[in-house]
CHARMM internal coordinates of N, CA and C (Angstrom, degrees):
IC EDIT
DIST 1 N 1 CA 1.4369
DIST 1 CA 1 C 1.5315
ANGL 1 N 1 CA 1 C 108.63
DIST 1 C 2 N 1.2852
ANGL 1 CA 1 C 2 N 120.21
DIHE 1 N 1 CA 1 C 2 N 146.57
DIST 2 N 2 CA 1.2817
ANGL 1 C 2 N 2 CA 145.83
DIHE 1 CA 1 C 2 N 2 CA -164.03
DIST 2 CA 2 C 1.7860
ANGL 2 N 2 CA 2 C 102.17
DIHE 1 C 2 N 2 CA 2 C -127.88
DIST 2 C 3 N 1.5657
ANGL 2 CA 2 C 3 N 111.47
DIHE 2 N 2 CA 2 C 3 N 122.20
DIST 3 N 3 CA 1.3540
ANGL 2 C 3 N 3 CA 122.44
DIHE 2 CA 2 C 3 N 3 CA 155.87
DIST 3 CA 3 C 1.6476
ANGL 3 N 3 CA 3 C 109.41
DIHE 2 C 3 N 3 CA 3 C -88.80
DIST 3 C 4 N 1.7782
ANGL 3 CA 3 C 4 N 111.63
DIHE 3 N 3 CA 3 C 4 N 133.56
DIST 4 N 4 CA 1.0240
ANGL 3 C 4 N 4 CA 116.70
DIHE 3 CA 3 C 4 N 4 CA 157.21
DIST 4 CA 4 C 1.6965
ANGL 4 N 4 CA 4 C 126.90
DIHE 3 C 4 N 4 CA 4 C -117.98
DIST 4 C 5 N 1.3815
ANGL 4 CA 4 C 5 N 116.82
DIHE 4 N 4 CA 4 C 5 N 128.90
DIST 5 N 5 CA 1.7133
ANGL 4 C 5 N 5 CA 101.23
DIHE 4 CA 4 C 5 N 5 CA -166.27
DIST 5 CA 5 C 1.8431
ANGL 5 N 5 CA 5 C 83.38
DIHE 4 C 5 N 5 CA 5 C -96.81
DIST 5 C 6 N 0.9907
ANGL 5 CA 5 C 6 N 89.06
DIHE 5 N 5 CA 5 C 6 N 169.78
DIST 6 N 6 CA 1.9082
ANGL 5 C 6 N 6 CA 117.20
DIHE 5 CA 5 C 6 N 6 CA 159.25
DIST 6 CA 6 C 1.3093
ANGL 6 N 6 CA 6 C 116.68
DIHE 5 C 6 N 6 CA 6 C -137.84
DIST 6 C 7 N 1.3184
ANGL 6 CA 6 C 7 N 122.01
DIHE 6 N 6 CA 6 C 7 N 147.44
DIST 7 N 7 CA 1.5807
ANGL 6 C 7 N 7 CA 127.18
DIHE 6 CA 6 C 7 N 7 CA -174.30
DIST 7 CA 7 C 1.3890
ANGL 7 N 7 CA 7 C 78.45
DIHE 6 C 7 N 7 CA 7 C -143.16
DIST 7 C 8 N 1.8245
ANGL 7 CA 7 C 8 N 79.42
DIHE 7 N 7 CA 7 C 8 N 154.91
DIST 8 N 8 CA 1.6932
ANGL 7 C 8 N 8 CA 133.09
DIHE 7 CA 7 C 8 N 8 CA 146.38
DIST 8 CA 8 C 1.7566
ANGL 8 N 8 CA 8 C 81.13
DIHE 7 C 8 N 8 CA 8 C 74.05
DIST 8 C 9 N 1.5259
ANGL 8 CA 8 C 9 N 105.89
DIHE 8 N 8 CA 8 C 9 N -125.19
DIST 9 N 9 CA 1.7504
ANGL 8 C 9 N 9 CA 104.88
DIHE 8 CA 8 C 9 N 9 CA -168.18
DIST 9 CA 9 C 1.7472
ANGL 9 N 9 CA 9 C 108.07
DIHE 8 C 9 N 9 CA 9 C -70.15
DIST 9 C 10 N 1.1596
ANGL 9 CA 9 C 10 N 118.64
DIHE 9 N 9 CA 9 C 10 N -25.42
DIST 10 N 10 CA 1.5784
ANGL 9 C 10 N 10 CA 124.48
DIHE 9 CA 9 C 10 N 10 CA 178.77
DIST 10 CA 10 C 1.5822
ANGL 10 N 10 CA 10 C 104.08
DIHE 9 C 10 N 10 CA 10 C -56.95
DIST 10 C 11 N 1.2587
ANGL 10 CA 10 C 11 N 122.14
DIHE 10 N 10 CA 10 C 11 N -42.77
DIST 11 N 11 CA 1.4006
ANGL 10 C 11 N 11 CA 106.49
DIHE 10 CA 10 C 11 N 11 CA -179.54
DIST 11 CA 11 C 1.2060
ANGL 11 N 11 CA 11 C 123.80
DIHE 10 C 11 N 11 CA 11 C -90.72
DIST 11 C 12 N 1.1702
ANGL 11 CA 11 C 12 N 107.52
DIHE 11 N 11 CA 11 C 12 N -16.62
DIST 12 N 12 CA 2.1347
ANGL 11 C 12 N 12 CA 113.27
DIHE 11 CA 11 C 12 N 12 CA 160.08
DIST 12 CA 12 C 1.8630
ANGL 12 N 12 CA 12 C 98.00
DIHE 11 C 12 N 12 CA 12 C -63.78
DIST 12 C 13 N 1.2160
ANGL 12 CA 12 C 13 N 139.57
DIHE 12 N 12 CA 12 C 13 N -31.26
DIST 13 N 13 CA 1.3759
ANGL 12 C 13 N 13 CA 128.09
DIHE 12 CA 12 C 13 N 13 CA 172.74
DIST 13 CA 13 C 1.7360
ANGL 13 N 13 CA 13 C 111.08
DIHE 12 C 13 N 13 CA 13 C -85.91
DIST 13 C 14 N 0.9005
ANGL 13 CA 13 C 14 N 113.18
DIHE 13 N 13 CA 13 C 14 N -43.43
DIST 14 N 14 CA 1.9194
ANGL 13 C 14 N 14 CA 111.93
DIHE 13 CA 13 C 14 N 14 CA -165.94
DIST 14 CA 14 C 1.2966
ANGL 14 N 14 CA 14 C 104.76
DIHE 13 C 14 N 14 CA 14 C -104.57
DIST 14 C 15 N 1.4174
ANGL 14 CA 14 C 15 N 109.23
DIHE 14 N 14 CA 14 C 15 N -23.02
DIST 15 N 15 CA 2.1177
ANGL 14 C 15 N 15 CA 104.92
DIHE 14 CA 14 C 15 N 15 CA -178.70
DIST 15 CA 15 C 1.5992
ANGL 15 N 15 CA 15 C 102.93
DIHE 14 C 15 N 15 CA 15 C 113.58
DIST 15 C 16 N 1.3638
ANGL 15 CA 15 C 16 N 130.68
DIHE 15 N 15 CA 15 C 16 N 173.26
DIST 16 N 16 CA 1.5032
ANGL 15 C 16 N 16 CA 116.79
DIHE 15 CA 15 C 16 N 16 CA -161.37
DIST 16 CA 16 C 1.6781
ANGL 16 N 16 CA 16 C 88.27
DIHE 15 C 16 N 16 CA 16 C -92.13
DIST 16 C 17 N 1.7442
ANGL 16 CA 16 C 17 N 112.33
DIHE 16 N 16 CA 16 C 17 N -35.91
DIST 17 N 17 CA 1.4109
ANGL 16 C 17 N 17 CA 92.88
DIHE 16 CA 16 C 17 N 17 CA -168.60
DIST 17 CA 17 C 1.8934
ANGL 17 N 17 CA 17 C 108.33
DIHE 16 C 17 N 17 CA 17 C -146.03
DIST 17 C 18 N 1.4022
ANGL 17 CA 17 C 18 N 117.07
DIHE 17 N 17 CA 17 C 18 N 128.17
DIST 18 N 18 CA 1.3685
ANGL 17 C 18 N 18 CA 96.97
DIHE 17 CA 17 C 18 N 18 CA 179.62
DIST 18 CA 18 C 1.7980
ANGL 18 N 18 CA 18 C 105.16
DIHE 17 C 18 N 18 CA 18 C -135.65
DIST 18 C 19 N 0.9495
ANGL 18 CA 18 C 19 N 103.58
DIHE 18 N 18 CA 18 C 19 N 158.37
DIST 19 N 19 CA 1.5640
ANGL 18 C 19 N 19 CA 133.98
DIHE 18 CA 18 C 19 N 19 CA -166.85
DIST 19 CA 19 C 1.4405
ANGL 19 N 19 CA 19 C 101.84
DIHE 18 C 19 N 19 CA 19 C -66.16
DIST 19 C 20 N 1.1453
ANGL 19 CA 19 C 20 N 140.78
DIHE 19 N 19 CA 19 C 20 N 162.95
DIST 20 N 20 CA 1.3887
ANGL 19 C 20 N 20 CA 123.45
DIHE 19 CA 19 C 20 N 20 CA 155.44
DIST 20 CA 20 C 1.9645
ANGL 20 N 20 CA 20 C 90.71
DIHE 19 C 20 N 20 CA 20 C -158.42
DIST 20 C 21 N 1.1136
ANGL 20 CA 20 C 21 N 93.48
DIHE 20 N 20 CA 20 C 21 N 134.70
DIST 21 N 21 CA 1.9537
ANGL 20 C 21 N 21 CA 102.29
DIHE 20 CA 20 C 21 N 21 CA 167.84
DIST 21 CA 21 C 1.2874
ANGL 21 N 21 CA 21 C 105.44
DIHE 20 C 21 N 21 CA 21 C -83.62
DIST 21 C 22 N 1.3019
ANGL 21 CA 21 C 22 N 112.27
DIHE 21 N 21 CA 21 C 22 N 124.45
DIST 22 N 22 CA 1.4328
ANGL 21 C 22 N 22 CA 125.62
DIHE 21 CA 21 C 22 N 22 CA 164.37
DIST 22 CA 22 C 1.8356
ANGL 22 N 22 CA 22 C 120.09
DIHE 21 C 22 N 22 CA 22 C -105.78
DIST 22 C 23 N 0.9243
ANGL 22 CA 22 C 23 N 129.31
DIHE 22 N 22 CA 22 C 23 N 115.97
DIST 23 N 23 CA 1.7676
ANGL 22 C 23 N 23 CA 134.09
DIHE 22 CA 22 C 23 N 23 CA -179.16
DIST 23 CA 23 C 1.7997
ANGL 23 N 23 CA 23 C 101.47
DIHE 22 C 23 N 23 CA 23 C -55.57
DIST 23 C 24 N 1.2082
ANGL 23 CA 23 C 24 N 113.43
DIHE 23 N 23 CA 23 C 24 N -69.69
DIST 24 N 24 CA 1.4906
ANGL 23 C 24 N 24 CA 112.82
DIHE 23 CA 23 C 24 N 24 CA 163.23
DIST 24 CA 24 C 1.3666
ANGL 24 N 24 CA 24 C 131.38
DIHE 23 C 24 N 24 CA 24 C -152.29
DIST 24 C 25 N 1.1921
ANGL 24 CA 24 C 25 N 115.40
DIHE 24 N 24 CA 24 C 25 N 19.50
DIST 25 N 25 CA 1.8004
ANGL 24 C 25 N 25 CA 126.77
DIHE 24 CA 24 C 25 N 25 CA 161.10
DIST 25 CA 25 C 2.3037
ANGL 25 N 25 CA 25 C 89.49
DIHE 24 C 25 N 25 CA 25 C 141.68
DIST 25 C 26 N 1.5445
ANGL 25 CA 25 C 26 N 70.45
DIHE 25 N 25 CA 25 C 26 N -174.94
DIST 26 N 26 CA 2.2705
ANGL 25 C 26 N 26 CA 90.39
DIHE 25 CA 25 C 26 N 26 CA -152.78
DIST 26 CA 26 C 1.4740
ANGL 26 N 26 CA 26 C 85.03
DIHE 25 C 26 N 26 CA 26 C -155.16
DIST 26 C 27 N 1.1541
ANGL 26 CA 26 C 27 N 106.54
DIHE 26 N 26 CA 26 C 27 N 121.30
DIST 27 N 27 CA 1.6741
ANGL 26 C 27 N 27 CA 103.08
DIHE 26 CA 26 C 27 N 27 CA 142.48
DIST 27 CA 27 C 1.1645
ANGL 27 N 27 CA 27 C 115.45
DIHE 26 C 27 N 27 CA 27 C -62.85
DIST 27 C 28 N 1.4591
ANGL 27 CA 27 C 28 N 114.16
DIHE 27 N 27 CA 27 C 28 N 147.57
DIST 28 N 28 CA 1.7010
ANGL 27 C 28 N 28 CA 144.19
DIHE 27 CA 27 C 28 N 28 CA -177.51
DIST 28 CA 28 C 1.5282
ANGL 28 N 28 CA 28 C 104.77
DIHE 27 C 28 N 28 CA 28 C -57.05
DIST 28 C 29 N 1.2720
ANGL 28 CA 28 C 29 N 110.14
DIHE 28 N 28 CA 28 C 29 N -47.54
DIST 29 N 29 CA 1.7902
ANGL 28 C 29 N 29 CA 93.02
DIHE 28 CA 28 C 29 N 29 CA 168.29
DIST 29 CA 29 C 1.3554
ANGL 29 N 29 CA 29 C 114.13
DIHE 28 C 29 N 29 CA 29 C -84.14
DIST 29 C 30 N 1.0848
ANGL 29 CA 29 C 30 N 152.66
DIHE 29 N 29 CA 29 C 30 N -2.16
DIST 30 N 30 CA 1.4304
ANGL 29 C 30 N 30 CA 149.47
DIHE 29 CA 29 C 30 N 30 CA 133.51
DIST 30 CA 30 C 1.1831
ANGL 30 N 30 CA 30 C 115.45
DIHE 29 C 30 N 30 CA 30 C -24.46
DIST 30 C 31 N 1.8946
ANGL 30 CA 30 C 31 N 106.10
DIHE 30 N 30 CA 30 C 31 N -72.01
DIST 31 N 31 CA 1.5814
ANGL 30 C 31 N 31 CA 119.47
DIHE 30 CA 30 C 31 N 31 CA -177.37
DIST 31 CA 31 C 1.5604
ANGL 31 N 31 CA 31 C 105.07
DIHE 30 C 31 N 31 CA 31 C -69.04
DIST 31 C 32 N 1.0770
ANGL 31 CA 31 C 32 N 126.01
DIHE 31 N 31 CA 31 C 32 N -6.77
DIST 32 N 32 CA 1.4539
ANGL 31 C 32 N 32 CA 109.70
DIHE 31 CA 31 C 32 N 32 CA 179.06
DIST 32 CA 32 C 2.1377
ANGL 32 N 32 CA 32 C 100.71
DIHE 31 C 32 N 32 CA 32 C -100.98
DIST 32 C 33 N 1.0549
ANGL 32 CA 32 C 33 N 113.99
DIHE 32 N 32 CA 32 C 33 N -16.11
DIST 33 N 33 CA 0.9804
ANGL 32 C 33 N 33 CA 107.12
DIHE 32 CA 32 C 33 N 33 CA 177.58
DIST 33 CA 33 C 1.9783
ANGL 33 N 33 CA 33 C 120.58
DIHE 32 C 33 N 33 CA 33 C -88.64
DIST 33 C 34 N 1.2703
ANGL 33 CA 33 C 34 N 89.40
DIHE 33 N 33 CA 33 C 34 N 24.50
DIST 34 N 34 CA 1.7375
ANGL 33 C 34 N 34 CA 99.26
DIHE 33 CA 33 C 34 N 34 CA -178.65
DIST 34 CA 34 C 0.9606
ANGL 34 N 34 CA 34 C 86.01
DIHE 33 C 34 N 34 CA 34 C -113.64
DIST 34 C 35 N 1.5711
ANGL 34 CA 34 C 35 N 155.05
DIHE 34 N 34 CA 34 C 35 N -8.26
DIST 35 N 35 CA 1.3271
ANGL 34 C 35 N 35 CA 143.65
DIHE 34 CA 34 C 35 N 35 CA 142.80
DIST 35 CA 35 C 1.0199
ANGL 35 N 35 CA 35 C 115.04
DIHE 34 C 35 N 35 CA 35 C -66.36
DIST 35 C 36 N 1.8360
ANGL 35 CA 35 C 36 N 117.65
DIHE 35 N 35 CA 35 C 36 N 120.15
DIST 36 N 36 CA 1.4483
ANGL 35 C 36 N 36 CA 100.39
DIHE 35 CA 35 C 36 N 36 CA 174.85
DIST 36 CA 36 C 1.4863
ANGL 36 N 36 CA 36 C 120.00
DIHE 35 C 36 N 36 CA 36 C -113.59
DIST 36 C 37 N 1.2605
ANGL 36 CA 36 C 37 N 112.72
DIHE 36 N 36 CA 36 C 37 N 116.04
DIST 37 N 37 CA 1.8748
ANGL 36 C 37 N 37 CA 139.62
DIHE 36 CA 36 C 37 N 37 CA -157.32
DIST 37 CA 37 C 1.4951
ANGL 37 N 37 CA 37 C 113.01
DIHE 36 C 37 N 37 CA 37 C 97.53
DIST 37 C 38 N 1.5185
ANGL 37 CA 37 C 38 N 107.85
DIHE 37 N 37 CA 37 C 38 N 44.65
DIST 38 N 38 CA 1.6362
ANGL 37 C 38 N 38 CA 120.41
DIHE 37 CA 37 C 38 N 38 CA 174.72
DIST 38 CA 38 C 1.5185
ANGL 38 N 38 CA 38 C 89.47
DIHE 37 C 38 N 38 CA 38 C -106.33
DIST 38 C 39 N 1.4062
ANGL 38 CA 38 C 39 N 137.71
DIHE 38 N 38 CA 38 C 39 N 116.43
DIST 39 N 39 CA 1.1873
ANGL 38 C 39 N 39 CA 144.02
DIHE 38 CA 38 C 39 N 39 CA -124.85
DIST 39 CA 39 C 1.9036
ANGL 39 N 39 CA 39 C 84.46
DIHE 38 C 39 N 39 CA 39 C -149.91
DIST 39 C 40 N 1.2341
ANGL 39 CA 39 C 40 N 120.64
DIHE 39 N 39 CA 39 C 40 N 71.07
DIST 40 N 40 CA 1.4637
ANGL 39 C 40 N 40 CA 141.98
DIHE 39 CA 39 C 40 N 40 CA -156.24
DIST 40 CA 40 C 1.7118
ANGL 40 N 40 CA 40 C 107.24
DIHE 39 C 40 N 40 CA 40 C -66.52
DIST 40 C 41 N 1.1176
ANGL 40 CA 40 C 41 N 115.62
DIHE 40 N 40 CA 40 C 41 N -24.38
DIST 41 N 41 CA 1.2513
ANGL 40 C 41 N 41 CA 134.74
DIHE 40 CA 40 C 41 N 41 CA 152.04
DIST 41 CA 41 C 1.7288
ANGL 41 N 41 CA 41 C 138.06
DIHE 40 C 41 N 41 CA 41 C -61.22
DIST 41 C 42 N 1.3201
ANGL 41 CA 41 C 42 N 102.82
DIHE 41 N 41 CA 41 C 42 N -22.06
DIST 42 N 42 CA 1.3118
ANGL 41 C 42 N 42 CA 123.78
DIHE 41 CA 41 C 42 N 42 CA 162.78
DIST 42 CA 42 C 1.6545
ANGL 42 N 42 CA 42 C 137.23
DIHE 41 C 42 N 42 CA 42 C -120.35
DIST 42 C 43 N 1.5637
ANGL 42 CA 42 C 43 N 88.76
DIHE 42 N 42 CA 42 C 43 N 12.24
DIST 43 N 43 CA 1.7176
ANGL 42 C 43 N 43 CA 94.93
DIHE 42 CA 42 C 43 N 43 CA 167.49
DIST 43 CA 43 C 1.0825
ANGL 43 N 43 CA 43 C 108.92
DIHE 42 C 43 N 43 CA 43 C -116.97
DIST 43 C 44 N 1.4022
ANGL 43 CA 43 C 44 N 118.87
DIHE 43 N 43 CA 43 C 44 N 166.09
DIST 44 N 44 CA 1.2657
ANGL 43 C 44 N 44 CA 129.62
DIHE 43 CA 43 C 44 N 44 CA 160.65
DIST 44 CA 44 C 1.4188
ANGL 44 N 44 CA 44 C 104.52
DIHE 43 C 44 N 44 CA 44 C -99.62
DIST 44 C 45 N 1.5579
ANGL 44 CA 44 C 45 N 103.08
DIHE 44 N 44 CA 44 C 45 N 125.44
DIST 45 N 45 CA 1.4661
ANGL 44 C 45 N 45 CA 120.45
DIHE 44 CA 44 C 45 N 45 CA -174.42
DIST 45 CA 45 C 2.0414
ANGL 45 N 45 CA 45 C 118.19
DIHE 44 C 45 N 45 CA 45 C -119.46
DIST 45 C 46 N 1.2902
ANGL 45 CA 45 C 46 N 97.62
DIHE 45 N 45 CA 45 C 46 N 111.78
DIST 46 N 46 CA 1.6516
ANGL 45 C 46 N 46 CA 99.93
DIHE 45 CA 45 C 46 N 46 CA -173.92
DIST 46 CA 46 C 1.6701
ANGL 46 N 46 CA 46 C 103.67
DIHE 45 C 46 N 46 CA 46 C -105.78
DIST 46 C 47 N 1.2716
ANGL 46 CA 46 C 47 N 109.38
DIHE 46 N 46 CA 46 C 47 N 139.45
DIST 47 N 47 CA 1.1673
ANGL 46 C 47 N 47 CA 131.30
DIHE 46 CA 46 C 47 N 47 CA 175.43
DIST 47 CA 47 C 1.7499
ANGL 47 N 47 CA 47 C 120.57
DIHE 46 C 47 N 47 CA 47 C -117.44
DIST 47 C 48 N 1.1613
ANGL 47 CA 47 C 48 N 106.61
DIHE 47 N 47 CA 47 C 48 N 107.73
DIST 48 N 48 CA 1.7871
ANGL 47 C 48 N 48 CA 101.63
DIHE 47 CA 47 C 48 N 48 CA -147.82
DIST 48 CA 48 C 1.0389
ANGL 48 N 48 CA 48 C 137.80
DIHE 47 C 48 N 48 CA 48 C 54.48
DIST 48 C 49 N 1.3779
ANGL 48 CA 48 C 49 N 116.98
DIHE 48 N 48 CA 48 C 49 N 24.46
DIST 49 N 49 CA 1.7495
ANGL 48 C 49 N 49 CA 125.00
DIHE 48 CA 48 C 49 N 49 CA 160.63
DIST 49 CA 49 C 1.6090
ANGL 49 N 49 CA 49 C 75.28
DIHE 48 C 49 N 49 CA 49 C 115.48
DIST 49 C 50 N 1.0450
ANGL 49 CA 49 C 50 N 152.17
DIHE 49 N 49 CA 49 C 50 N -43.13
DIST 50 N 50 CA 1.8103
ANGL 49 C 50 N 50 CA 145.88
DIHE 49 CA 49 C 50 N 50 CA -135.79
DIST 50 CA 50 C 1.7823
ANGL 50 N 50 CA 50 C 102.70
DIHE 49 C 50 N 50 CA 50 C -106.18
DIST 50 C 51 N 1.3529
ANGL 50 CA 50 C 51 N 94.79
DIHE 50 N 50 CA 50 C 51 N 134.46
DIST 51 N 51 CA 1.7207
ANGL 50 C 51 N 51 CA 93.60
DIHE 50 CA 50 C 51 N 51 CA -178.05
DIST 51 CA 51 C 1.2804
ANGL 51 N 51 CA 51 C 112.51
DIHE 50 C 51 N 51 CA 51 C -77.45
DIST 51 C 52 N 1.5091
ANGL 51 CA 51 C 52 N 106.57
DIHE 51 N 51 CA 51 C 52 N 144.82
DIST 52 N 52 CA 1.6994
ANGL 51 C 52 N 52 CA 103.61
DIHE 51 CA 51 C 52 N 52 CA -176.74
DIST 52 CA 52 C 1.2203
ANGL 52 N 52 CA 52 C 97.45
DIHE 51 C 52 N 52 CA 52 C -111.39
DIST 52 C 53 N 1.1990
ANGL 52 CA 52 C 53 N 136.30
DIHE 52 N 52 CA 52 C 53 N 137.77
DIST 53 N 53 CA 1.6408
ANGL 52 C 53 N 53 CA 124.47
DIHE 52 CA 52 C 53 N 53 CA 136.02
DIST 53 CA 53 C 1.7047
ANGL 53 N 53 CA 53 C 116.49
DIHE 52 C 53 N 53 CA 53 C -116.94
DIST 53 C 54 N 1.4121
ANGL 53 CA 53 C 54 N 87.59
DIHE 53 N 53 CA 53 C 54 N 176.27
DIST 54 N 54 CA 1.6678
ANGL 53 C 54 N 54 CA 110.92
DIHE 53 CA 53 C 54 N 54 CA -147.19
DIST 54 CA 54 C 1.5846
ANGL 54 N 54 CA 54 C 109.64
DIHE 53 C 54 N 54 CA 54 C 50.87
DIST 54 C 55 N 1.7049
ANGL 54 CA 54 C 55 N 109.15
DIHE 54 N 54 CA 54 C 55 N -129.13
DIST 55 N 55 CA 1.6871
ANGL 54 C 55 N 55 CA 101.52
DIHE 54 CA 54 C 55 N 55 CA -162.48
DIST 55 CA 55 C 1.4308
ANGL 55 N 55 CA 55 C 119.54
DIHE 54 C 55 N 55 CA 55 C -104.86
DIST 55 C 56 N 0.8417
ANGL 55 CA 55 C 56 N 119.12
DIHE 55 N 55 CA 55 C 56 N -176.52
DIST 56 N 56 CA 2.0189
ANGL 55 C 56 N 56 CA 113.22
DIHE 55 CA 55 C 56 N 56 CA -179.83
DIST 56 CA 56 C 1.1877
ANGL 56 N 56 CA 56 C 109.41
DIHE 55 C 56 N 56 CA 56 C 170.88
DIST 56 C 57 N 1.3336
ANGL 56 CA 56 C 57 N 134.98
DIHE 56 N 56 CA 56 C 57 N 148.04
DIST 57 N 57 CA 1.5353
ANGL 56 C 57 N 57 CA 130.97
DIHE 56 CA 56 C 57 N 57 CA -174.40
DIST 57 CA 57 C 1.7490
ANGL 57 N 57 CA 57 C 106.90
DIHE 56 C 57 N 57 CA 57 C -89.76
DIST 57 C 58 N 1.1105
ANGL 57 CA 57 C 58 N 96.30
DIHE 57 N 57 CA 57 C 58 N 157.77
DIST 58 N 58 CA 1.2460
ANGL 57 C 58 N 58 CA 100.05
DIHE 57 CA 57 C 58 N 58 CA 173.64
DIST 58 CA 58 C 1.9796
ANGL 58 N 58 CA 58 C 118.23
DIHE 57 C 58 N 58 CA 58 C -125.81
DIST 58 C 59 N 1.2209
ANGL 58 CA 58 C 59 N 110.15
DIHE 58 N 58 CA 58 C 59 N 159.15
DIST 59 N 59 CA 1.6703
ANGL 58 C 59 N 59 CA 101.32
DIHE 58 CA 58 C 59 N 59 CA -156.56
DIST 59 CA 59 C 1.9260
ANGL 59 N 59 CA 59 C 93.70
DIHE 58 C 59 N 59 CA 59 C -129.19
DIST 59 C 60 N 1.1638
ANGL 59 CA 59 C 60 N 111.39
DIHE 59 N 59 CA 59 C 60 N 152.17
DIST 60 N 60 CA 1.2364
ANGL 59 C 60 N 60 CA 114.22
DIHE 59 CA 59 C 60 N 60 CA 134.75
DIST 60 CA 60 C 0.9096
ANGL 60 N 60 CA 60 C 150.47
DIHE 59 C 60 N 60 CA 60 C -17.62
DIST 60 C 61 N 1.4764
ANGL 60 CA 60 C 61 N 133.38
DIHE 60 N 60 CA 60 C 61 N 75.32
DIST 61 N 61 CA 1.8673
ANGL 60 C 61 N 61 CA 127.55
DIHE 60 CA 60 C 61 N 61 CA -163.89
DIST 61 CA 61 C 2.0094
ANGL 61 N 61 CA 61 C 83.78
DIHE 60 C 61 N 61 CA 61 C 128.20
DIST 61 C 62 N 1.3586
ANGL 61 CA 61 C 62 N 117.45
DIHE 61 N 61 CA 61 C 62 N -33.74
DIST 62 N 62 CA 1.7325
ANGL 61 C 62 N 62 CA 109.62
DIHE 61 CA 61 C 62 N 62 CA -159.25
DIST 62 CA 62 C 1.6810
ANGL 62 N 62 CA 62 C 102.21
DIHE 61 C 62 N 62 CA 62 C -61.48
DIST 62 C 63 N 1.3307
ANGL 62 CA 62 C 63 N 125.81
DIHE 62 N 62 CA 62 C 63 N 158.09
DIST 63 N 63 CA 1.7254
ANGL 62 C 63 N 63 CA 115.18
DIHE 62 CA 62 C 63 N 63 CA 154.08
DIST 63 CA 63 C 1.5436
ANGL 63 N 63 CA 63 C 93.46
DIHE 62 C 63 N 63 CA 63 C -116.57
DIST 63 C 64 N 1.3898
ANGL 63 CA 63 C 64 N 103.79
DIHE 63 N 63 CA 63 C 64 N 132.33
DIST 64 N 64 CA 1.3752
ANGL 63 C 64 N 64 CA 118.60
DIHE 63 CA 63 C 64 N 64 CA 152.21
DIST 64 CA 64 C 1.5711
ANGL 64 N 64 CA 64 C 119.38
DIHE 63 C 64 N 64 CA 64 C -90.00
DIST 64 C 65 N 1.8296
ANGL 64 CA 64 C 65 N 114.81
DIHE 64 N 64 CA 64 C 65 N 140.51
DIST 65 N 65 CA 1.2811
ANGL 64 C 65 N 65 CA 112.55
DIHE 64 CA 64 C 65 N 65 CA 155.02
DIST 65 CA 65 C 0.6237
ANGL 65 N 65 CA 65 C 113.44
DIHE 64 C 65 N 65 CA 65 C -126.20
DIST 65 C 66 N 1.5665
ANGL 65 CA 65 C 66 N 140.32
DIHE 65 N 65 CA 65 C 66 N 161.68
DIST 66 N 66 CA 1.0071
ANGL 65 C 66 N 66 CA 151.68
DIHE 65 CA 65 C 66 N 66 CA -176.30
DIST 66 CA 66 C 1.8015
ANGL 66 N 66 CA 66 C 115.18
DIHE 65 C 66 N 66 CA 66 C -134.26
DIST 66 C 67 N 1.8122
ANGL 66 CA 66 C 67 N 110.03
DIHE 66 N 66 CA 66 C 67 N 109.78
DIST 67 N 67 CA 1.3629
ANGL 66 C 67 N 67 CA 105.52
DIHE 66 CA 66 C 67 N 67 CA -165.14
DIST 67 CA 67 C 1.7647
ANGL 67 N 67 CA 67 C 108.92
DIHE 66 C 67 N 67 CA 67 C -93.37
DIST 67 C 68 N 1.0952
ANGL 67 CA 67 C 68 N 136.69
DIHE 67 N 67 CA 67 C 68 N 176.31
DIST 68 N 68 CA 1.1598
ANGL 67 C 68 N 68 CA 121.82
DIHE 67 CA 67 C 68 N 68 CA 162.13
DIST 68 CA 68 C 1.2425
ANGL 68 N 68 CA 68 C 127.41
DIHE 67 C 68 N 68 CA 68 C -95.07
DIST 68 C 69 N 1.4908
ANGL 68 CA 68 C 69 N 161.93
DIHE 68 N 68 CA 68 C 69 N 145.01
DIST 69 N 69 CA 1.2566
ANGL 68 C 69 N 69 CA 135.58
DIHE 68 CA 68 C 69 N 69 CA 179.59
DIST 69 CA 69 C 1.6772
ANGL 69 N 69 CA 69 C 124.87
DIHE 68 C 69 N 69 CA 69 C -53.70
DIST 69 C 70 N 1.1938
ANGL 69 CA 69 C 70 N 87.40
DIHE 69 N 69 CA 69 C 70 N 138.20
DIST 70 N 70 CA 1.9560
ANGL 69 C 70 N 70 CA 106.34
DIHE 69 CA 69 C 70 N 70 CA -175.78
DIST 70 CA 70 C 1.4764
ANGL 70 N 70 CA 70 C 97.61
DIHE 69 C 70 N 70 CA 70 C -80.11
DIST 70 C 71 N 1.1847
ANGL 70 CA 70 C 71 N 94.29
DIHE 70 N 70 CA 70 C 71 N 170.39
DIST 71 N 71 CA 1.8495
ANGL 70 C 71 N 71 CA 116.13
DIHE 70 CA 70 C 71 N 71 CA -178.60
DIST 71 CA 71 C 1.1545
ANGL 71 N 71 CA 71 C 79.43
DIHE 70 C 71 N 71 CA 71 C -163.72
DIST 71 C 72 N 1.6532
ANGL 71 CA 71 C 72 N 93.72
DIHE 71 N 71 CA 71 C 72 N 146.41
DIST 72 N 72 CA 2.1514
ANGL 71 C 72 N 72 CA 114.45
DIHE 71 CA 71 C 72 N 72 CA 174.65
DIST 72 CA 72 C 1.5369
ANGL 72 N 72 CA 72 C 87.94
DIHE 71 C 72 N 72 CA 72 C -145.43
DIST 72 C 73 N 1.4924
ANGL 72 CA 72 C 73 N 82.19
DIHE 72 N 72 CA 72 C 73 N 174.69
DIST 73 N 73 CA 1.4608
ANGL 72 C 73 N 73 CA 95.52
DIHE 72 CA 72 C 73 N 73 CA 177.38
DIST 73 CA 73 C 1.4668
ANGL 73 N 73 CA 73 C 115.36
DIHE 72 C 73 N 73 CA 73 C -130.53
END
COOR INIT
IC SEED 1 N 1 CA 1 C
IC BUILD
């Protein structure tokens, strides 16, 4: 099993945090594509606290988050 958090507008759509069973790992665009309008290109996505970009598998025991993009001023 796999924890996933969502922040800021991502967790008003998917919930702040959900569980997911994994058999023995998923690539990251896999698991992002069971969200549908998780737009993988515009989040910032951490995999054990560490930012990933592009693809990478993910395992059993991992937490994914997924942030939405920031704006500052």
């Amino acid at each position: 099993m796999i924890t996933i958090g969502f922040y800021g507008r991502l967790a008003e759509r998917f919930g702040r945090q959900v569980d997911v069973d994994l058999p023995d790992g998923v690539a990251l665009s896999e698991l992002q594509s069971y969200f549908d309008g998780l737009d993988a290109d515009k989040v910032c996505t951490l995999v054990n606290d560490e930012t990933v970009t592009g693809d990478g598998w993910i395992y059993p025991g991992d937490r994914v988050d997924f942030l939405p993009p920031l704006s500052g001023g």
